[in-house]
N, C-alpha and C positions, 0 to 999 in steps of 0.2 A: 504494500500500500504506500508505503512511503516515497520508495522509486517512481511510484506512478502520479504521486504528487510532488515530486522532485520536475518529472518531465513537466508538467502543467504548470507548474510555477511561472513561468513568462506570462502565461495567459491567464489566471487568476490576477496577477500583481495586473494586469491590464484592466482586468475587469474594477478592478478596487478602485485605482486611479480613477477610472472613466464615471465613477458612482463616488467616488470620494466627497464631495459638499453634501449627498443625501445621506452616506455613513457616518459624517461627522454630528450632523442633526439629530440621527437616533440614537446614538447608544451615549454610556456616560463616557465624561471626561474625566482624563485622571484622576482630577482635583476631587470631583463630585463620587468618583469610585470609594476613593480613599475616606475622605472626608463625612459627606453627606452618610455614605451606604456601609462602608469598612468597620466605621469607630463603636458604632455600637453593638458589635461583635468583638471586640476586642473589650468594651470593657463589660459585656457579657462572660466573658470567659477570664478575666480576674474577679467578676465576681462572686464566681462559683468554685474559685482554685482554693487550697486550704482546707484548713481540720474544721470549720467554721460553716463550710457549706453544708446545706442541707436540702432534703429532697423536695422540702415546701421552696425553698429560696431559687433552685433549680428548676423549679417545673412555673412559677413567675416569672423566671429569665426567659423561658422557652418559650411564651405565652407573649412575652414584650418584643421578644424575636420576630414571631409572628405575623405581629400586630406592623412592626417595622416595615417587614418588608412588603404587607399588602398595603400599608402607607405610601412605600415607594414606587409599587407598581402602578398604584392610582396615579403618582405624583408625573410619573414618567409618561404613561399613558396620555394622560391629560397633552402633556408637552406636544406630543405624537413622537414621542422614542420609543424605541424598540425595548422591550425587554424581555430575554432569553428564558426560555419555560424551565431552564433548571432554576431561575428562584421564583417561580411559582409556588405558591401553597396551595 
């Protein structure tokens, strides 16, 4: 598989280019990856590291988790970007 997306490579990176201002439109920007979509994952999982976590504390994280990312999906949607069915819920 790989070789055979080795060979197509010229013409995928063509197609990218030729649709580049509409892929930049849909999907997130770094900033907004990291920032907006990343951080509360990150301080989802310090807040559940430790002797101190518990299954009530953990299953509230997972719940805000959620909640997060159908927030983002509305938010993205709305914009008309794209957003990828792996972080559907």
């Amino acid at each position: 598989m790989l070789e055979a997306a080795l060979k197509l490579r010229p013409h995928v990176e063509r197609m990218l280019m030729d649709d580049l201002d509409n892929l930049r439109n849909e999907y997130l920007t770094p900033a907004e990856w990291t920032h907006q979509f990343l951080q509360p994952f990150e301080q989802a999982t310090q807040a559940c590291e430790g002797d101190d976590a518990t299954l009530d504390s953990t299953l509230y994280t997972v719940d805000f988790l959620i909640s997060h990312l159908n927030t983002a999906e509305a938010r993205h949607k709305a914009r008309g970007r794209h957003v990828p069915q792996e972080f559907l819920v």
